[in-house]
N, C-alpha and C positions, 0 to 999 in steps of 0.2 A: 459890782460885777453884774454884768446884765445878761440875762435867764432867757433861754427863746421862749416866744411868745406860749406855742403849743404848750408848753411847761407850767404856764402861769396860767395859762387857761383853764389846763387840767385843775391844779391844783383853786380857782377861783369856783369852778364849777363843784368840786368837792365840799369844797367851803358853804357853800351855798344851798349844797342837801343838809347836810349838817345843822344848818341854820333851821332851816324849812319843817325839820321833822321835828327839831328841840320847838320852834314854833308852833306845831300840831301838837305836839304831846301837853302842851296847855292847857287846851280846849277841854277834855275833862275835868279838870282843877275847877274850871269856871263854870264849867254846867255843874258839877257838884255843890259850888259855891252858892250859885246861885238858886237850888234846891233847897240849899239848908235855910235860907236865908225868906225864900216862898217857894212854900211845900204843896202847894197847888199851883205852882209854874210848869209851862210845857216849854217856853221859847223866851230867849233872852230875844228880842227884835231889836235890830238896830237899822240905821239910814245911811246909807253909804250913793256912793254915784254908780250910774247905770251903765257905764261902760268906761274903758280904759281910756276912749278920747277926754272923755270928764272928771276924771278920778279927784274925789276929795275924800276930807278925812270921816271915817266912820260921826255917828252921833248914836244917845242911845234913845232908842224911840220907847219901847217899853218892857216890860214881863209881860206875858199874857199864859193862860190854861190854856187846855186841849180845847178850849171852845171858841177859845179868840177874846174871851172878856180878858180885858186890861186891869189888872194888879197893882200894875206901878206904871206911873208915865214920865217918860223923859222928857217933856212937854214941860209940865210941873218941877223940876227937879231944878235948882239954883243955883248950885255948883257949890253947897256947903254942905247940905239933910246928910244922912246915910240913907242907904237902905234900911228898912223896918228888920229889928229880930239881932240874931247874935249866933256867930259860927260857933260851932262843937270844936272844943280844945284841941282837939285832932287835926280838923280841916283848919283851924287859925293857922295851927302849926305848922301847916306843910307851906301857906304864903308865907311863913316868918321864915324858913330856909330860901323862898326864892328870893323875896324881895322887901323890902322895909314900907310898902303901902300898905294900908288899908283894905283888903277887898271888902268890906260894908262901905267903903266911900265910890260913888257911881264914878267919881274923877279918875281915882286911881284905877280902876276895872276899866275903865275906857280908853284911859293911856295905853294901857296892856294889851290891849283890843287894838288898837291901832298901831300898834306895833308889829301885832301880828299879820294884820292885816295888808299891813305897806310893803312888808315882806314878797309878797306874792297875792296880788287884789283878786279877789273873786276864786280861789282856791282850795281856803279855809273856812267859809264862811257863804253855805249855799243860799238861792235866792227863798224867800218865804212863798210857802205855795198859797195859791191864791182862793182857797175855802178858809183859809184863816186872815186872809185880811177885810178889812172894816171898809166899808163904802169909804168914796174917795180916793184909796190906797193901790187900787187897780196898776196904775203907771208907775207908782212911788219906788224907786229904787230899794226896798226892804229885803234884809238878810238877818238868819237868826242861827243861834246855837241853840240843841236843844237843852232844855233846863232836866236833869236826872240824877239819881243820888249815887254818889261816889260807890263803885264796884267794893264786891267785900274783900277784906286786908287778902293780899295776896295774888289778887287779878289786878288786871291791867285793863284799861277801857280800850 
């Protein structure tokens, strides 16, 4: 049986906050994660396209502190390492309710990232300001989440 349009609109457009916010509600998981994991990180940095006429898929450029020294480079990383370190049985546990990866593996955390991201480009994931980037980096399409330790039991980020 076939729904008027208006009906199916509504109902798509519904669908799609839905999506959008279960996709933001993420984002703390993964700055937590990535806290626990470097505990003098400020910013997960990733490399994405600069505008919607160019859209590609994220990549992960690096960690870096509040001073812009790089911790970890996604330069370096070969698509097998983990991250350095080991989540607290808490924070494991809350990926092992979402999903069956790895967050110590940079693949699996980048899947997820890119998931989020494809969802709605440049919405989740603001541009990196530019006292924290590295000569050269000036033009580079770079976005980061910030890196910060999971709210105490009972808040919400």
């Amino acid at each position: 049986m076939l729904r008027p349009l208006s009906e199916m609109h509504t109902a798509l457009e519904e669908a799609e906050e839905q999506v959008l916010t279960a996709a933001h509600a993420m984002l703390p998981l993964v700055s937590a994660t990535m806290h626990a994991l470097f505990p003098t990180g400020a910013f997960l940095v990733l490399h994405g396209a600069a505008g919607l006429s160019d859209y590609e898929e994220l990549t992960l450029n690096s960690v870096r502190d509040t001073t812009g020294e790089v911790l970890w480079s996604g330069a370096h990383w070969d698509g097998c390492e983990l991250f350095p370190g080991a989540l607290p049985a808490e924070l494991a546990a809350l990926w092992s309710e979402s999903t069956a990866e790895d967050p110590t593996d940079p693949g699996a955390l980048l899947w997820l990232l890119r998931r989020i991201d494809f969802l709605a480009p440049y919405d989740h994931l603001p541009e990196l300001p530019g006292d924290l980037r590295h000569e050269g980096e000036a033009e580079e399409p770079l976005r980061f989440i910030p890196v910060a330790p999971a709210p105490p039991a009972g808040e919400t980020a």
